[in-house]
C-alpha positions in Angstrom: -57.9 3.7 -68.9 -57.7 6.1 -66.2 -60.9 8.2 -64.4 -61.1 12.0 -65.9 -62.3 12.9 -63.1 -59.3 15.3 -61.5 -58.0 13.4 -58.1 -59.3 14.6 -54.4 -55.9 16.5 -54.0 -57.2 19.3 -56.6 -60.3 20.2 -55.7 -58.7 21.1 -52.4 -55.8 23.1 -53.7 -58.1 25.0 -56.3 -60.8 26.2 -53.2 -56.9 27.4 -51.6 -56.1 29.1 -54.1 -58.8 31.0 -54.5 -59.3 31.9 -51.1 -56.0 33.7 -52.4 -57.1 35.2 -54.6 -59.9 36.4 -52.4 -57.1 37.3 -50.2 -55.4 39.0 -52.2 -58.1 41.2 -53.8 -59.2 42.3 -50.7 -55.4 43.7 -49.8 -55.8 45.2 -53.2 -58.6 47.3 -51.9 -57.2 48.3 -49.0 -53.9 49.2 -50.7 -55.7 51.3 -53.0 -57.8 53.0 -50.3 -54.2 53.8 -48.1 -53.4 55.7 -51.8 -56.7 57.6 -52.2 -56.3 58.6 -47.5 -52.5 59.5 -48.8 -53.6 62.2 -52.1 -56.3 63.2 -50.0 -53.9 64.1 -46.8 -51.5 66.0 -49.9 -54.0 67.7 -50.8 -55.1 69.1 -47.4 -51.6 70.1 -46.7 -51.4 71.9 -49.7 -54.3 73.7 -48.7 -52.9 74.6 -45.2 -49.4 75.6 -46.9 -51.3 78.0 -49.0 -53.2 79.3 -46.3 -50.3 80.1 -44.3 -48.7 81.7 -47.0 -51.5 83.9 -47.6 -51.8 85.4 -44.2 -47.9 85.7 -43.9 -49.0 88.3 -46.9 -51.4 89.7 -45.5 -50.7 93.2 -43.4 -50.7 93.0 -39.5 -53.5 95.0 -38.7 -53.6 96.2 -34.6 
């Protein structure tokens, strides 16, 4: 009868794959924080647009 033990080989490709997992994870978060700097960078040049468009509204006063 074989061991049930799982051979050497697996204990080494299961620690590699989850340090790809960590890996991957962490490029998750970074992803999602490139997302949340993007909306935030929308949102700010929305402001600015509407800013502009309200002084181009306003009356030129000398």
């Amino acid at each position: 009868m074989g061991s049930s033990a799982p051979p050497p080989e697996y204990d080494d490709g299961m620690a590699a794959a989850r340090a790809r997992l960590a890996a991957l994870a962490r490029a998750r978060e970074e992803v999602a924080g490139w997302r949340d700097d993007d909306r935030a960078a929308q949102r700010r040049a929305r402001l600015f647009d509407d800013l502009v468009e309200e002084f181009g509204r306003q009356q030129e006063t000398t």
